[in-house]
C-alpha positions in Angstrom: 27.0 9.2 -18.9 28.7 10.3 -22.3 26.9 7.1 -24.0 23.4 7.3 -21.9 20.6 8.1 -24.6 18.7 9.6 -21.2 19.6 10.2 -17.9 17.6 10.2 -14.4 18.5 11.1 -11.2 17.2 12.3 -7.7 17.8 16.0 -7.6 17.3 18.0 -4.3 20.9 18.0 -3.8 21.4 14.3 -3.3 24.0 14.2 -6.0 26.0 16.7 -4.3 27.9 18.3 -7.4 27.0 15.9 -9.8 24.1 17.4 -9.9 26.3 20.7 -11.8 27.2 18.1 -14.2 24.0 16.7 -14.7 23.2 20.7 -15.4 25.0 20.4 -18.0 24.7 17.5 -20.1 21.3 18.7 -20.1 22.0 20.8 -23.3 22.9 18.2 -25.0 20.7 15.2 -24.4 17.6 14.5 -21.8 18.6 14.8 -18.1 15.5 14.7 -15.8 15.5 15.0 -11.8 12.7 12.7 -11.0 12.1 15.0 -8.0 11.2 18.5 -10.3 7.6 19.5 -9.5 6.4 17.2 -6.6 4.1 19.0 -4.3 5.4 21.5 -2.2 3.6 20.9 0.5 5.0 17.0 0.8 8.7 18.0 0.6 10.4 18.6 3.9 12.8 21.0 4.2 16.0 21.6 6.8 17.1 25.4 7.3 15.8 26.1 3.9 17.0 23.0 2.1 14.3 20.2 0.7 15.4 16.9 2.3 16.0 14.7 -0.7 14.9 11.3 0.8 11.4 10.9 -0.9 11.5 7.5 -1.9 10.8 6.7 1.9 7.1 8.0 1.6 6.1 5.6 -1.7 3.1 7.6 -2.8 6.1 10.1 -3.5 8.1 8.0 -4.7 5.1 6.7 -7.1 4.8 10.4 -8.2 8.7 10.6 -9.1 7.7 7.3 -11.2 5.7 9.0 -13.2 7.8 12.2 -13.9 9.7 9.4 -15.4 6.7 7.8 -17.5 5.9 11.5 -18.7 9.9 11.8 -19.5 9.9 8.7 -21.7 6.7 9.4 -23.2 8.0 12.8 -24.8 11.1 11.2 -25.8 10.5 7.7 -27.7 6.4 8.3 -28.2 6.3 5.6 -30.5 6.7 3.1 -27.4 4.0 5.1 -25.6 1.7 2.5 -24.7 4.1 0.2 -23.8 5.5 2.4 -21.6 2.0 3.4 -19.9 1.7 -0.5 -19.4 4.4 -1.5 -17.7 4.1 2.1 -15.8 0.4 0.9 -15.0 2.0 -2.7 -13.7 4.9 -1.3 -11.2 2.4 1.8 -10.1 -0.1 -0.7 -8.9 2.6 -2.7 -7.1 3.8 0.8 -5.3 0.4 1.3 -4.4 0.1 -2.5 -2.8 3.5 -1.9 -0.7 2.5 1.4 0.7 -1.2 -0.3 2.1 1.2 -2.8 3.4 3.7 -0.7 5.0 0.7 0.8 6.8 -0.7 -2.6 8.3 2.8 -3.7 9.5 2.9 -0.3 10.6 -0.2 -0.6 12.9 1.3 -3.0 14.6 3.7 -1.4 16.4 1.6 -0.2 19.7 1.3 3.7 19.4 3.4 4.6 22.5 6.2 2.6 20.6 6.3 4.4 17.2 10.2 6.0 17.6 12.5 5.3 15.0 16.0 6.7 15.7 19.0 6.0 13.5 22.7 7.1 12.6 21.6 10.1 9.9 18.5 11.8 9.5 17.3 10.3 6.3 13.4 9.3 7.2 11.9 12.0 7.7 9.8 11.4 4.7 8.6 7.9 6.2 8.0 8.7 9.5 5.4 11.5 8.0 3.7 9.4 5.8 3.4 6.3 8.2 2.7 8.3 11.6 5.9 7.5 13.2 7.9 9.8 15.1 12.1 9.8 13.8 15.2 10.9 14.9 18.6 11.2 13.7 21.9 11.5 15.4 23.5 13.5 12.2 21.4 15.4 9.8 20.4 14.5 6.1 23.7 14.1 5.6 26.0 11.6 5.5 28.9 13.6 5.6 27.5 15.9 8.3 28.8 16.2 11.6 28.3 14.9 15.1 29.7 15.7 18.2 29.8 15.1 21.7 26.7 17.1 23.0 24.5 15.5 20.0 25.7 11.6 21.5 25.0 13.3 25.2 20.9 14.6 24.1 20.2 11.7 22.4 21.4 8.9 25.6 19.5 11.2 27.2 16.3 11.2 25.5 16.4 7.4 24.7 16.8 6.8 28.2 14.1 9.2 29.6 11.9 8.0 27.0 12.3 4.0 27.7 13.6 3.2 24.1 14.5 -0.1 23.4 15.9 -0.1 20.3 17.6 2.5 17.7 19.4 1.7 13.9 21.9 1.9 12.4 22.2 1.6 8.4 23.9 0.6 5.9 25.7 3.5 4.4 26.9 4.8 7.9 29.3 4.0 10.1 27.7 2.1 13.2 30.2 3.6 15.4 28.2 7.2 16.3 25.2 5.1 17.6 27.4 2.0 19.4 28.8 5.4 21.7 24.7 5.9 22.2 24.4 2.5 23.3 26.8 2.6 25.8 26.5 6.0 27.0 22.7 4.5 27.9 24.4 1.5 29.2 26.3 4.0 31.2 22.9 5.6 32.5 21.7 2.2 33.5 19.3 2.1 30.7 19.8 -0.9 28.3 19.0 -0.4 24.2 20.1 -2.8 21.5 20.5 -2.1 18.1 17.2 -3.1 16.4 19.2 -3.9 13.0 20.6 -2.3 10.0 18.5 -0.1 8.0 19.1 1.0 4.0 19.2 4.5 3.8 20.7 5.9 0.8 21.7 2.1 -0.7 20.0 -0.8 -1.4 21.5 -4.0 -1.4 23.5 -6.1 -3.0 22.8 -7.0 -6.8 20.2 -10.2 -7.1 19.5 -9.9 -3.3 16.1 -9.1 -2.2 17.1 -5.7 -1.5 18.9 -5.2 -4.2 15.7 -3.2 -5.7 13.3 -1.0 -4.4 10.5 -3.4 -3.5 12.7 -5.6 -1.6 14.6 -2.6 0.2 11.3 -1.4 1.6 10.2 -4.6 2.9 13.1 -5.4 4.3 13.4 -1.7 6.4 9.9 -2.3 7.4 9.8 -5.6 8.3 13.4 -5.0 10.6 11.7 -1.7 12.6 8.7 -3.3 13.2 10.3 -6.4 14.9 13.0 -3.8 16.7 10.0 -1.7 18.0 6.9 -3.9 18.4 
């Protein structure tokens, strides 16, 4: 960070206390939160806190881009129109994915459209592409679960029919293996519809090791769990 000419990060709290320190080395060189002065409207918010999980709706996710353009722009403006073209380049890409997210999308039959998982980190995609989401623990990882919250949700997967639920890749799959069985227990079978990337992507020079390939990869793996 000390030897970074610029520095971007999420904001909303997803840094947790970084986010102090980010604070600060903003007096000193340019630190930008690529989530400052999204529209309100868009962001969701838990008991007063914005839910810092945008890059699950892309058109947000395309608007954090270019706080980052703007950001680059003031800073170096003698690469300006490079920047602006290679911006251009990726935009239009973002723009393909999210009409692509909303065909695959489609083809889940309406009745079907329940994504539940270990944490409640897609809030942001279930509003953008119409689906309804629930998490066992809240937007954070390091949140809390208890008995009663394993107890309602057996009991609303099995009174709903559900067939499937996630888990992902930055949680431990142990909180919704207990969900399984409890609906085991209730004589209602669910599998687990595959691992989801949450707040990671994958491994370095895998396909969802960057964002394009993280989003095609969590779309593609809930529409074959819930279809």
């Amino acid at each position: 960070l000390m030897r970074a000419d610029m520095i971007f990060y999420n904001g909303m709290r997803l840094e947790s206390k970084m986010q102090e320190i980010f604070e600060k080395m903003a007096r000193n060189k340019p630190v930008y939160a690529v989530t400052d002065n999204l529209p309100t409207q868009k962001i969701i918010f838990h008991d007063g806190s914005a839910d810092p999980h945008i890059w699950f709706d892309i058109q947000l996710w395309l608007k954090a881009g270019k706080n980052v353009l703007a950001a680059l722009i003031k800073h170096d403006p003698n690469h300006q129109l490079q920047f602006e073209e290679n911006a251009a380049r990726y935009f239009a890409t973002l723009q393909a994915l999210d009409q692509w997210t909303i065909q695959q999308i489609n083809r889940i039959p309406k009745t079907q459209r329940l994504l539940i998982t270990a944490h409640d980190a897609f809030g942001y995609f279930g509003k953008a592409y119409q689906i309804e989401v629930k998490g066992l623990q809240g937007i954070s990882t390091v949140s809390e679960y208890g008995l009663k919250d394993v107890s309602d949700l057996v009991n609303f997967i099995s009174e709903r029919r559900i067939r499937s639920v996630f888990v992902e890749s930055s949680v431990s799959d142990r909180s919704l293996k207990a969900v399984v069985e409890g609906c085991k227990a209730k004589g209602h079978e669910v599998q687990i519809g595959g691992t989801l990337f949450s707040d990671a992507m994958g491994e370095a020079g895998t396909p969802e090791g960057n964002y394009l390939g993280m989003v095609k990869y969590n779309v593609n793996t809930i529409v074959e769990g819930l279809k």
